[in-house]
VEXKOL-114822 format. One record per residue: x, y, z of N, C-alpha, C in turn; residue in one letter. Coordinates in steps of 0.2 Angstrom, whole numbers, always signed. Atoms other than C-alpha are relative to their C-alpha. Example, Ala and Ser with C-alpha at 12.3 -4.5 7.8 and 13.67 -1.06 7.14 Angstrom:
REM residues 2
<<+4,-6,+0>,<+62,-22,+39>,<+4,+6,+0>,A>,
<<-4,-6,-1>,<+68,-5,+36>,<-4,+5,+3>,S>,
//
This chain:
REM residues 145
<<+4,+3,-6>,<+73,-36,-111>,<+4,-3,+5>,X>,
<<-3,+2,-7>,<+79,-38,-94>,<-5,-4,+4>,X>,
<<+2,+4,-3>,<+75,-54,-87>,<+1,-4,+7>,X>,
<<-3,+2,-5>,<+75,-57,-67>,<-8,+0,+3>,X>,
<<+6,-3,-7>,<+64,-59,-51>,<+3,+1,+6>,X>,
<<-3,-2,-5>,<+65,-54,-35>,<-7,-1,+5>,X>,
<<+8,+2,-4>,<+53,-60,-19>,<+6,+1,+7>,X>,
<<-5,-1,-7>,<+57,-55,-1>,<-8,+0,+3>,X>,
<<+5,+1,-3>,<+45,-59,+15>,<-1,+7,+2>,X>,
<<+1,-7,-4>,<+35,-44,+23>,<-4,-1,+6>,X>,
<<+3,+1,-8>,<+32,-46,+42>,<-6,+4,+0>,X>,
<<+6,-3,+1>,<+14,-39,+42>,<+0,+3,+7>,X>,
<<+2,-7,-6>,<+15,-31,+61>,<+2,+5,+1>,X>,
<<-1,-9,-2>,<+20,-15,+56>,<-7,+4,-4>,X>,
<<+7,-1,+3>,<+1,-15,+50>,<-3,+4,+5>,X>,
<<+3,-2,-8>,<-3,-12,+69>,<+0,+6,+2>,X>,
<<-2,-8,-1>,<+4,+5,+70>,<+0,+3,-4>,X>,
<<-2,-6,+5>,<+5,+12,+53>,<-6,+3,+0>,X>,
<<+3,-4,+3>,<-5,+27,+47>,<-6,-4,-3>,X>,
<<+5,+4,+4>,<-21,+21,+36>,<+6,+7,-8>,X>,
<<-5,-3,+5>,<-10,+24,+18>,<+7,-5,+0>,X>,
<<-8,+4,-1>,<+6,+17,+23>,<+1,-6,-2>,X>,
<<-1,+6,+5>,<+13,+3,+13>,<+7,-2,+1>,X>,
<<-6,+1,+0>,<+29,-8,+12>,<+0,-5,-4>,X>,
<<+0,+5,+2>,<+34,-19,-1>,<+6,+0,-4>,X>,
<<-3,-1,+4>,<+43,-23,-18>,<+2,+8,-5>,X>,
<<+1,-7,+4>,<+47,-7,-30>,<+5,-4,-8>,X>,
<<-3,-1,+5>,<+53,-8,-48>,<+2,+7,-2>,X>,
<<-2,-6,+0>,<+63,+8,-50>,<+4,+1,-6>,X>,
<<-5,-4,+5>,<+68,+17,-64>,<+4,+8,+0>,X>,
<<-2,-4,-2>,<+70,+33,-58>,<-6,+5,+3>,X>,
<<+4,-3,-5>,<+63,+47,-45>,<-9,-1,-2>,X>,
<<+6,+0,+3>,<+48,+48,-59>,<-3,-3,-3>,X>,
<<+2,+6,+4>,<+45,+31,-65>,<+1,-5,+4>,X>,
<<-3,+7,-2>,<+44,+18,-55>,<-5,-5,+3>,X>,
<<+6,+4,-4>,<+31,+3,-48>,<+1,-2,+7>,X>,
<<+0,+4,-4>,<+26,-3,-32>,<-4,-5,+0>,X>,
<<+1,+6,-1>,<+21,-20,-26>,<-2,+1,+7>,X>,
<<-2,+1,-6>,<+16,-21,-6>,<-7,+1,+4>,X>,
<<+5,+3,-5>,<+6,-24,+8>,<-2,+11,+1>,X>,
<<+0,-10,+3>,<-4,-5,+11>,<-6,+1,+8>,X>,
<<+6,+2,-5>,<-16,-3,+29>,<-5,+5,-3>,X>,
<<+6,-3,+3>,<-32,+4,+24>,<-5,+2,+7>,X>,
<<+3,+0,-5>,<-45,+10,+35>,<-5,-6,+4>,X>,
<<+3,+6,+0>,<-53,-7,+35>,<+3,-6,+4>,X>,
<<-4,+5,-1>,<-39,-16,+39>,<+7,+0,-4>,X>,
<<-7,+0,+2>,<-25,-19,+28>,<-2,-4,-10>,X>,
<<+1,+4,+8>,<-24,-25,+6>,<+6,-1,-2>,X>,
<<-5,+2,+2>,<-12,-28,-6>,<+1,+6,-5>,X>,
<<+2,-6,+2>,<-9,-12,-16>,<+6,-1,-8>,X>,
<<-4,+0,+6>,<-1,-10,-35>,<+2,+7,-1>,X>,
<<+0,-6,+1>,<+4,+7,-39>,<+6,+1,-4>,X>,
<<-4,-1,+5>,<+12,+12,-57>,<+2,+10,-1>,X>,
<<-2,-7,+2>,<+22,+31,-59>,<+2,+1,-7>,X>,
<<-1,-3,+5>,<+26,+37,-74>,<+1,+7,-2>,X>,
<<-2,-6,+1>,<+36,+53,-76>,<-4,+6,+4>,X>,
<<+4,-4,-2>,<+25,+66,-69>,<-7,-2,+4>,X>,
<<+7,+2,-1>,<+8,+55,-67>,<+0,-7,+5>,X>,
<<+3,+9,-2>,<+1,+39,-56>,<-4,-1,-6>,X>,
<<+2,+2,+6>,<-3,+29,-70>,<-6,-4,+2>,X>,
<<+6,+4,-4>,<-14,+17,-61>,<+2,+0,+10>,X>,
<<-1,+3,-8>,<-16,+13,-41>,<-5,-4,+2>,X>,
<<+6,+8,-3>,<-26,-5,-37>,<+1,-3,+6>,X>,
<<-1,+3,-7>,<-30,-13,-22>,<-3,-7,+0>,X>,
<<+2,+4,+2>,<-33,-31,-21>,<+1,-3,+7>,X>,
<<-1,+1,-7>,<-37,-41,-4>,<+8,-4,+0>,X>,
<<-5,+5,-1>,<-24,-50,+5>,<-1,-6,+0>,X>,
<<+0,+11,-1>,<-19,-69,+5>,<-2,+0,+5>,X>,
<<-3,+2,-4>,<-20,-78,+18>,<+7,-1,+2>,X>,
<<-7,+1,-5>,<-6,-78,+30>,<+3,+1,+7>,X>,
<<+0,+2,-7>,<+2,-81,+46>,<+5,+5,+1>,X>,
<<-4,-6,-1>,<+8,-63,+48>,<+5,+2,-3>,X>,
<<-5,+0,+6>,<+21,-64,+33>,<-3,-1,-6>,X>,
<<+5,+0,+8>,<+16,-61,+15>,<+6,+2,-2>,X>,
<<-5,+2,+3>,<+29,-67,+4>,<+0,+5,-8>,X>,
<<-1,-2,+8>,<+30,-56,-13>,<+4,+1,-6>,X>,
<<-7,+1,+4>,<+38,-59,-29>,<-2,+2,-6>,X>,
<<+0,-4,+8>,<+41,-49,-45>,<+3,-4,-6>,X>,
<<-3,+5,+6>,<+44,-59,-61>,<+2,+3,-6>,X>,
<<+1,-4,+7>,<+50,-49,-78>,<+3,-5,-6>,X>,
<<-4,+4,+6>,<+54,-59,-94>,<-8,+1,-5>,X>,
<<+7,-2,+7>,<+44,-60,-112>,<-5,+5,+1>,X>,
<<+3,-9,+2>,<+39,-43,-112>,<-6,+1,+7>,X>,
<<+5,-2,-4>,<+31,-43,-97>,<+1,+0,+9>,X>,
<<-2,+1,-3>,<+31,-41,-78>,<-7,-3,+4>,X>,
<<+4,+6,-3>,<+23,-54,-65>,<+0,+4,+6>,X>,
<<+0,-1,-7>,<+17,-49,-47>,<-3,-3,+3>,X>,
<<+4,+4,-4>,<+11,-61,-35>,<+2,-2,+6>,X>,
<<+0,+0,-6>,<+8,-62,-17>,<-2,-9,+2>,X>,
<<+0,+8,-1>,<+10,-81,-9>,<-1,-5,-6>,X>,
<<-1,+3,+8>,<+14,-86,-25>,<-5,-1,-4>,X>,
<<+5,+0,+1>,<-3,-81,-30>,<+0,+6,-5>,X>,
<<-2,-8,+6>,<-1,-69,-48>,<-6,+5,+4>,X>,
<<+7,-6,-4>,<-13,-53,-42>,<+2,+4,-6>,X>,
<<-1,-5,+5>,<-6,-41,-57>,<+6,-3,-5>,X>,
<<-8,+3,+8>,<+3,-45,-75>,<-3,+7,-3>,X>,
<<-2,-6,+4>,<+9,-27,-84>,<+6,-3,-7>,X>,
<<-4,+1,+1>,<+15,-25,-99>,<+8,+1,-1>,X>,
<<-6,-3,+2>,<+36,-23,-103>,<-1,+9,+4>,X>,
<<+0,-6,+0>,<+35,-4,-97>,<+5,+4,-4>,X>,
<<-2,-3,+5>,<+37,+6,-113>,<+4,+5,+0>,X>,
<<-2,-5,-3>,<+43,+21,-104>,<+9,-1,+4>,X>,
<<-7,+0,-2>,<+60,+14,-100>,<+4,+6,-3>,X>,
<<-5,-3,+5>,<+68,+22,-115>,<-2,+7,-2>,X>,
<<+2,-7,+3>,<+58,+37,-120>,<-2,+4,+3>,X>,
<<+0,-7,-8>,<+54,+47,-102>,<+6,+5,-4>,X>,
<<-4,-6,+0>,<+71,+54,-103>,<+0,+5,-5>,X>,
<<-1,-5,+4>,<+69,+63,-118>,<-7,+8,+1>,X>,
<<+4,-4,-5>,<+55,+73,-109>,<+2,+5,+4>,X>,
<<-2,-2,-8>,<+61,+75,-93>,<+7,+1,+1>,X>,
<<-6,+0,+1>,<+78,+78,-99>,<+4,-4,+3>,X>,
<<-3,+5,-2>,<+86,+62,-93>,<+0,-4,-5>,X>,
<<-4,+7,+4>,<+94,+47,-100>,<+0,-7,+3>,X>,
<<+1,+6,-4>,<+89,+30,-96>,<+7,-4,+2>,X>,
<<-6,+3,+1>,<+102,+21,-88>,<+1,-7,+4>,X>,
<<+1,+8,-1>,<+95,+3,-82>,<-5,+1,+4>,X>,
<<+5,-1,-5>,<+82,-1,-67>,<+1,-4,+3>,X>,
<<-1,+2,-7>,<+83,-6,-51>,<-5,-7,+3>,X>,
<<+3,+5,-4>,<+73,-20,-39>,<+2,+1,+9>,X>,
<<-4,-1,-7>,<+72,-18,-21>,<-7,+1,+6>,X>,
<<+6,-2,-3>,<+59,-14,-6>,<+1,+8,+2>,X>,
<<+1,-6,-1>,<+54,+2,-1>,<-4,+0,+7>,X>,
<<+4,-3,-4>,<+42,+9,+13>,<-2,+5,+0>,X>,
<<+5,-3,+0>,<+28,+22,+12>,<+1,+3,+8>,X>,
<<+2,-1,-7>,<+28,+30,+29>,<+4,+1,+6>,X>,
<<-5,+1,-5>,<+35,+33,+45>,<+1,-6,+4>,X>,
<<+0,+4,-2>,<+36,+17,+53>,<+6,-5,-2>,X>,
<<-8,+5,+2>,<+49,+1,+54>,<-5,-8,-2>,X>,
<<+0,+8,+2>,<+49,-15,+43>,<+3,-4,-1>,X>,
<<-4,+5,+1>,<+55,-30,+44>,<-1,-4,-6>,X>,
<<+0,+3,+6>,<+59,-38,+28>,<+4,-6,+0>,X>,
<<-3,+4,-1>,<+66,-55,+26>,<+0,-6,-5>,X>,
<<+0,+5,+5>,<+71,-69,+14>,<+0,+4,-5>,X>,
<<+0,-4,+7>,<+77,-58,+1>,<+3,-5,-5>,X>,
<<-1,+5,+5>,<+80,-69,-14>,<+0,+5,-9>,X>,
<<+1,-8,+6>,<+84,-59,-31>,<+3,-10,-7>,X>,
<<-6,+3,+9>,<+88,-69,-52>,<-1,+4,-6>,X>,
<<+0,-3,+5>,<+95,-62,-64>,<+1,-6,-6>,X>,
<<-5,+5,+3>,<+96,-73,-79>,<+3,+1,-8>,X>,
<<-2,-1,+6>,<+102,-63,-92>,<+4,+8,+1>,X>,
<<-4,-6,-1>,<+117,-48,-92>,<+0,+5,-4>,X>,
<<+3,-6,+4>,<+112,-32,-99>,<+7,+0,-4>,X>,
<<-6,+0,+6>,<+122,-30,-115>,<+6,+8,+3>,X>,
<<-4,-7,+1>,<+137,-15,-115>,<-1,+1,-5>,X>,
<<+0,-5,+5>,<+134,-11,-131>,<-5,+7,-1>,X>,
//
């Protein structure tokens, strides 16, 4: 079990211009075929908070959930420990998943070999984001053996 978090700010005025689709936020990345997002998303409506889980070849899930309140920054933070991982926007949980089981058993599939995972932001789309207040904890060192 890999136990860390990671929260960084997302300046919301790249809402103004994006695509309806377009999204910027956290990702947990295991590889091209496996991996979560977390992030702000514009919508035709306006704009949400969007969850979306891959899984080798499938979207597993994609949820949409309103935004906070906020004063055009929305702060999001990822929490992994006891089997489980935490997402919550202005410090407000929006989605709990469990451990993702598919760490260790994709590659035998898809002919790959797990070889840890990643934390980081991303972007959807052609447009620019400013992200800010990146803050990461690790609080435990992947074994070598």
């Amino acid at each position: 079990e890999r136990d860390f978090s990671a929260e960084v700010v997302v300046d919301t005025a790249f809402l103004a211009n994006a695509a309806v689709g377009n999204s910027a936020g956290l990702t947990c990345y295991y590889d091209e075929h496996s991996y979560l997002k977390f992030g702000v998303q514009k919508t035709g409506t306006g704009a949400c908070l969007l969850f979306e889980e891959y899984v080798g070849y499938e979207k597993r899930a994609s949820e949409q959930y309103p935004l906070p309140v906020h004063d055009g920054h929305i702060c999001l933070k990822v929490t992994a420990g006891r089997g489980e991982r935490i997402f919550a926007a202005q410090s407000v949980t929006t989605k709990v998943i469990p451990e993702p089981a598919y760490l260790t058993s994709e590659g035998l599939k898809l002919g790959k070999r797990f070889t840890g995972a990643m934390v980081g932001v991303y972007v959807h789309g052609r447009m620019s984001v400013r992200f800010t207040q990146w803050n990461t904890r690790w609080d435990e060192a992947e074994s070598k053996e």
